[in-house]
C-alpha positions in Angstrom: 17.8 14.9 -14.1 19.7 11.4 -13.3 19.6 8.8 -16.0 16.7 6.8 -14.0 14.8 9.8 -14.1 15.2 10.6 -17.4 14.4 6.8 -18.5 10.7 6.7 -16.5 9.7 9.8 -18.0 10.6 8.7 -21.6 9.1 5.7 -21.3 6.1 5.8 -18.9 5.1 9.6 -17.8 3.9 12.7 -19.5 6.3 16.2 -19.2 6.3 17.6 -16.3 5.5 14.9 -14.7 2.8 15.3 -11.5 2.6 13.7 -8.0 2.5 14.1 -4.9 5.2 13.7 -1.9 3.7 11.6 0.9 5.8 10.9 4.1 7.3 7.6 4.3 5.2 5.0 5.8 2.2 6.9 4.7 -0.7 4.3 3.7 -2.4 3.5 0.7 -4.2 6.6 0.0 -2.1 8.7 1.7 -4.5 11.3 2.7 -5.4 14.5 0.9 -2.3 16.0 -1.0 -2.7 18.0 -4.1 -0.8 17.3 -7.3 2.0 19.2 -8.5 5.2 18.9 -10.1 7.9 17.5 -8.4 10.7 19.8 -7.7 14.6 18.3 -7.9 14.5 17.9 -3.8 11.4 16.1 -3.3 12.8 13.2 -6.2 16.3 12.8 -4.9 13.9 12.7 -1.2 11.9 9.6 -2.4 15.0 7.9 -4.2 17.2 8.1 -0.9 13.9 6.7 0.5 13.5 9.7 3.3 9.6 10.4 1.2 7.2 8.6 -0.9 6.4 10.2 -4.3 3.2 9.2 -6.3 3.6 10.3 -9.6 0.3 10.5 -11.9 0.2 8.6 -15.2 -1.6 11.0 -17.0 0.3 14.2 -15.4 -2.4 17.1 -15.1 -4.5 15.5 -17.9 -6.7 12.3 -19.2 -4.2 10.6 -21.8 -1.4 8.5 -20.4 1.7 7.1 -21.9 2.5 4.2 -19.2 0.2 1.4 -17.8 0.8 -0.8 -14.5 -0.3 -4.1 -13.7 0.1 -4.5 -9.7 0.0 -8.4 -8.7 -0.6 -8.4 -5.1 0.6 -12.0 -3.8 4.2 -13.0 -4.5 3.1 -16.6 -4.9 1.1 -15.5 -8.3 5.0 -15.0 -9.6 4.4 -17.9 -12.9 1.4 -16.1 -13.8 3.4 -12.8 -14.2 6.1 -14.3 -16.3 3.4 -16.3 -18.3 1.9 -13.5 -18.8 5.6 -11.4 -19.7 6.2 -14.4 -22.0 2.7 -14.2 -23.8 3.0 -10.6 -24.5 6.2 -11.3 -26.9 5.8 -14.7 -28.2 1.7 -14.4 -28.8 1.2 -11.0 -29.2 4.4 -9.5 -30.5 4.5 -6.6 -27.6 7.8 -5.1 -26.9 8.3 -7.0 -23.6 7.2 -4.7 -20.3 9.8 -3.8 -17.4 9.2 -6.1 -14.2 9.4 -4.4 -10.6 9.5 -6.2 -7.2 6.8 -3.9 -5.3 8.8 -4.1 -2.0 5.5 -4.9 -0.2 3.7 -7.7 -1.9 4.2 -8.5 -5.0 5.0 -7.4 -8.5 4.1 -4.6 -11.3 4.9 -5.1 -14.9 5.0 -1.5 -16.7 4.0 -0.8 -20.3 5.2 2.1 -22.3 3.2 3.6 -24.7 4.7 5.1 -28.4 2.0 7.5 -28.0 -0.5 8.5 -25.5 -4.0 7.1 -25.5 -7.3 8.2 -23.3 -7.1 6.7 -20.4 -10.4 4.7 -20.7 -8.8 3.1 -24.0 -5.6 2.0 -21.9 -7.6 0.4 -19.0 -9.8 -1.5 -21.7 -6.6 -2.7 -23.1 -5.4 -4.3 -19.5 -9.0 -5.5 -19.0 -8.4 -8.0 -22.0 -5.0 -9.0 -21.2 -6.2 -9.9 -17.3 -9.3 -11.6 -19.0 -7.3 -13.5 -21.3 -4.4 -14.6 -19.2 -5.5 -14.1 -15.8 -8.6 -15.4 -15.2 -7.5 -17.6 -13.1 -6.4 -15.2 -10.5 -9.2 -14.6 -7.7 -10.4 -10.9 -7.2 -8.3 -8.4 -6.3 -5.0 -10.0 -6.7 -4.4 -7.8 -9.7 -4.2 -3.8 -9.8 -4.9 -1.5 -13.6 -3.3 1.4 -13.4 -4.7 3.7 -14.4 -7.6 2.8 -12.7 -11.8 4.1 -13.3 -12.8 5.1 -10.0 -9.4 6.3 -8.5 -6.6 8.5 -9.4 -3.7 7.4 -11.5 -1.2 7.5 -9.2 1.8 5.0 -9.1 5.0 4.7 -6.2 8.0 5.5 -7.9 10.2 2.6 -8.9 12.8 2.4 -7.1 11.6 3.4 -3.6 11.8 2.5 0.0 8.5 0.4 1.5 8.3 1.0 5.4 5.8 -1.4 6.1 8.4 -4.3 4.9 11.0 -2.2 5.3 12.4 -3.7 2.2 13.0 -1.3 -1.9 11.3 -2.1 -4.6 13.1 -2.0 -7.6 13.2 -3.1 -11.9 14.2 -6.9 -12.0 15.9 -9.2 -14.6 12.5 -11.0 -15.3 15.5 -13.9 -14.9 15.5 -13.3 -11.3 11.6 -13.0 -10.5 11.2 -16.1 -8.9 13.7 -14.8 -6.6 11.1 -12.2 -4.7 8.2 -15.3 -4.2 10.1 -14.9 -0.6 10.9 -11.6 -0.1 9.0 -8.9 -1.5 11.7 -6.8 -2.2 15.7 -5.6 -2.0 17.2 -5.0 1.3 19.3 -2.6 0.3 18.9 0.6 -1.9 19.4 -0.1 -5.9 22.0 1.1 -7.7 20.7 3.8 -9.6 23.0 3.5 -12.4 21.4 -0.3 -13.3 18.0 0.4 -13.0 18.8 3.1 -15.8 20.4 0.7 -17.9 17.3 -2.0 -17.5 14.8 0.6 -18.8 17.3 2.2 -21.0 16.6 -1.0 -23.7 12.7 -0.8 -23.8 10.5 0.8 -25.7 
């Protein structure tokens, strides 16, 4: 397992990890695919972009260690670093990792020091969204993991066909940088994306 790899998993997914392998420029739902655990092909396949691997927050159960907040408009970029900013200076959080979506926006991701039930973790992203983003209309923001749909989350780093453009972990520095383009136009670098988890906890 590469560094990357290795960093998701300690922060943000259950082990072994579950998901499925979609083909690339497969849409939202991606049709009916069962859950399983990714072998060492099908994750070097979605990080050379050639698949697209959903990987389940709770793994084969109902408690999850990781929580995503998808914003779906680019331009709502100040209310996701408010929000970054609130977390630590109001609410003494340990400050979540920022990903350009490579489609439309951008996720912050929460790591968990010990799993909860997932009802407890979408409760907890309820408040935040009702506290800080109520001023966002419906739908412009995503809880993973959600009540009425599986967990599942695109890998971060990974290849968007529909833009053709990678999403990838940000410098929250360089945010304001995606408001215009939704995501990298080239691959990351592996090694770096590592090294932004590797400080969070």
């Amino acid at each position: 397992m590469n560094r990357l790899l290795g960093e998701l998993q300690r922060l943000y997914f259950p082990a072994p990890w579950h998901g499925r392998l979609l083909a690339a420029g497969t849409g939202e739902q991606g049709g009916e695919v069962s859950l399983h655990e990714p072998a060492a092909d099908e994750l070097a396949q979605a990080l050379a972009g050639e698949a697209r691997l959903q990987l389940a927050l709770a793994g084969d159960g109902t408690v999850v260690r990781g929580m995503v907040l998808c914003f779906t408009r680019r331009a709502d970029w100040p209310q996701v670093a408010g929000l970054y900013q609130s977390l630590q200076a109001v609410l003494d959080l340990p400050a979540p990792a920022i990903a350009a979506s490579g489609d439309d926006g951008y996720q912050l991701w929460f790591s968990l020091a010990e799993g909860v039930p997932a009802a407890v973790a979408r409760a907890f992203l309820s408040g935040l969204c009702a506290r800080y983003l109520a001023d966002l209309p419906p739908g412009a923001v995503r809880q993973l993991p959600e009540a009425t749909a599986p967990d599942l989350v695109d890998m971060v780093p990974a290849y968007c066909a529909a833009s053709g453009k990678w999403s990838a972990f940000i410098d929250p520095g360089m945010g304001s940088m995606f408001v215009d383009e939704p995501g990298l136009d080239m691959a990351p670098n592996l090694e770096r994306q590592a090294d932004m988890l590797a400080g969070l906890r």
